[in-house]
C-alpha positions in Angstrom: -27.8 50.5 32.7 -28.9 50.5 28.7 -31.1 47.7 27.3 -30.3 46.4 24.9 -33.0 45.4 22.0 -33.8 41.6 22.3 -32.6 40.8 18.5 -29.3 42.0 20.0 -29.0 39.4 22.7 -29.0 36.1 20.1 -26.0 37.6 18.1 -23.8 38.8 21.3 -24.5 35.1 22.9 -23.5 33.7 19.4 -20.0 35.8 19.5 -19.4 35.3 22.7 -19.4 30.9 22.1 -17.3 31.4 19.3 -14.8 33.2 21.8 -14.8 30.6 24.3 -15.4 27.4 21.7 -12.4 28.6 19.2 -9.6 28.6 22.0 -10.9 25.0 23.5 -10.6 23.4 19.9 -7.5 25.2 19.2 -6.5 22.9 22.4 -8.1 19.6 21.8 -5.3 17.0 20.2 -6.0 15.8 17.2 -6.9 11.6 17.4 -4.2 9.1 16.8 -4.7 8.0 13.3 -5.1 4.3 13.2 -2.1 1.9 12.6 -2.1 0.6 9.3 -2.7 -3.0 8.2 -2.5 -5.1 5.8 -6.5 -5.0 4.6 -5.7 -1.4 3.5 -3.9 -2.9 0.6 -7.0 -4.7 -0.5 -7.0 -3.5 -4.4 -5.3 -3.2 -7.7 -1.5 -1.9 -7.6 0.1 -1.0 -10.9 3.9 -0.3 -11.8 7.0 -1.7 -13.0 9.5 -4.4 -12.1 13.4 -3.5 -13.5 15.5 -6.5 -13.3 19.3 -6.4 -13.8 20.9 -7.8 -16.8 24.8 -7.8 -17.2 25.5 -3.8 -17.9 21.7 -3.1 -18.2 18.1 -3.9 -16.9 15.2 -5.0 -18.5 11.9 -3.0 -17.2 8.5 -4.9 -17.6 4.7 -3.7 -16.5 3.7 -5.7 -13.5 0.1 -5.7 -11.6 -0.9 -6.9 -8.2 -4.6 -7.3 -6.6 -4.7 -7.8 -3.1 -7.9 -9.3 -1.7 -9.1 -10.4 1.5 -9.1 -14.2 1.7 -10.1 -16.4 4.8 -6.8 -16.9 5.7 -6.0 -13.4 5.6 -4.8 -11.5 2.4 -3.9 -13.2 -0.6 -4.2 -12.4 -4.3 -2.4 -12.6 -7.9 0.3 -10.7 -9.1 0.7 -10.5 -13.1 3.6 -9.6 -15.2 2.0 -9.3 -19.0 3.3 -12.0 -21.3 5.0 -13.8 -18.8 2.3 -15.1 -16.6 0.9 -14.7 -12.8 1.4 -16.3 -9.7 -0.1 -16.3 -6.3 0.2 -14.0 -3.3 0.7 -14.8 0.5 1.8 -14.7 3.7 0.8 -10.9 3.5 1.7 -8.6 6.4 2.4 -5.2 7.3 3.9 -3.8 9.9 4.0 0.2 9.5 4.7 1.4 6.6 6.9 -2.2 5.7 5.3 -4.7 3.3 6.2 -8.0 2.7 4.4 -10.9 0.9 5.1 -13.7 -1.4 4.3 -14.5 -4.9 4.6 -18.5 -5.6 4.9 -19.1 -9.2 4.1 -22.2 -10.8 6.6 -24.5 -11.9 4.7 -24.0 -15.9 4.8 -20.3 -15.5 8.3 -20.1 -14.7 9.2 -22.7 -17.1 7.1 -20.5 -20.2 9.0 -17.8 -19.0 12.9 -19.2 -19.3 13.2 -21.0 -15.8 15.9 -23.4 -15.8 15.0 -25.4 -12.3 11.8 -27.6 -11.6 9.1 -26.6 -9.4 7.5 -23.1 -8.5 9.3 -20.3 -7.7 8.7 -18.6 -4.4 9.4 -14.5 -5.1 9.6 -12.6 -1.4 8.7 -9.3 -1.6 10.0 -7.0 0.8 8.9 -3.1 0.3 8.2 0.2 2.0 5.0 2.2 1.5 6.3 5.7 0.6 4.1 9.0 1.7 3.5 9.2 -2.3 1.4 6.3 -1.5 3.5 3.7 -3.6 5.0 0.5 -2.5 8.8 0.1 -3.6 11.3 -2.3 -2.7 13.1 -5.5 -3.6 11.8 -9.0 -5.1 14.3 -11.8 -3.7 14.5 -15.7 -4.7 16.3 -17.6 -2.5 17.5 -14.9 -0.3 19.1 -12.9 -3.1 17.7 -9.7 -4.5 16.3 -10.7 -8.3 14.7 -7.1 -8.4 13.5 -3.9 -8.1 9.4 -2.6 -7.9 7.5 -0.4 -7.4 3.7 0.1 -7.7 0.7 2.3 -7.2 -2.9 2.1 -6.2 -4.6 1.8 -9.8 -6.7 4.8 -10.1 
């Protein structure tokens, strides 16, 4: 039987781990990624809002910031030039937002509102592997309009 020199010995136990680690890791599942909530939305979102008028649509810039408020998330969404109003009643369920904006009764009324009192927007949205969030605005259970936002980078 040859000897081998001992600066040998290091490198050949060395190879011989990588042989037997690679296979093992190769084998070891990858961990369930967490489910998403609605504290991940905790942030600035940016896009647009398109709103159908007769035979064509009026598109306007729109911003929402989630944050995390002691009764769970709330925060303001913003449409320049036509005021904000509040977000609530946040919650996510995989990749399905929904949330409401309550506009004041003065907001609504600076921006053409016929009716007293605030208006209550329900959003209802999916969060796209692009990362945005796109669905439908509703008041009073009928669709009112289209959005769809970003994470502001």
């Amino acid at each position: 039987m040859s000897r081998r020199p001992a600066s040998t010995i290091p490198r050949l136990v060395a190879a011989l781990l990588l042989t037997i680690a690679a296979p093992a890791a190769a084998q070891q599942k990858a961990a369930p990624a967490a489910a998403p909530t609605a504290a991940s939305l905790v942030g600035t979102w940016v896009g647009s809002v398109t709103v159908p008028f007769g035979d064509s649509s009026i598109v306007a810039p729109v911003s929402y910031t989630f944050v995390t408020a002691p009764s769970g998330l709330g925060g303001t969404a913003m449409v320049p030039g036509q005021g904000s109003g509040t977000i609530s009643n946040v919650v996510r369920t995989g990749a399905r937002v929904q949330f409401r904006v309550t506009v004041a009764a003065a907001t609504a009324a600076a921006a053409g509102a016929t009716s007293t009192g605030p208006k209550l927007l329900e959003h209802d949205a999916k969060l796209g592997a692009d990362g945005a969030l796109e669905g439908l605005v509703n008041l009073a259970g009928q669709p009112v309009a289209k959005f769809k936002i970003t994470p502001k980078k």
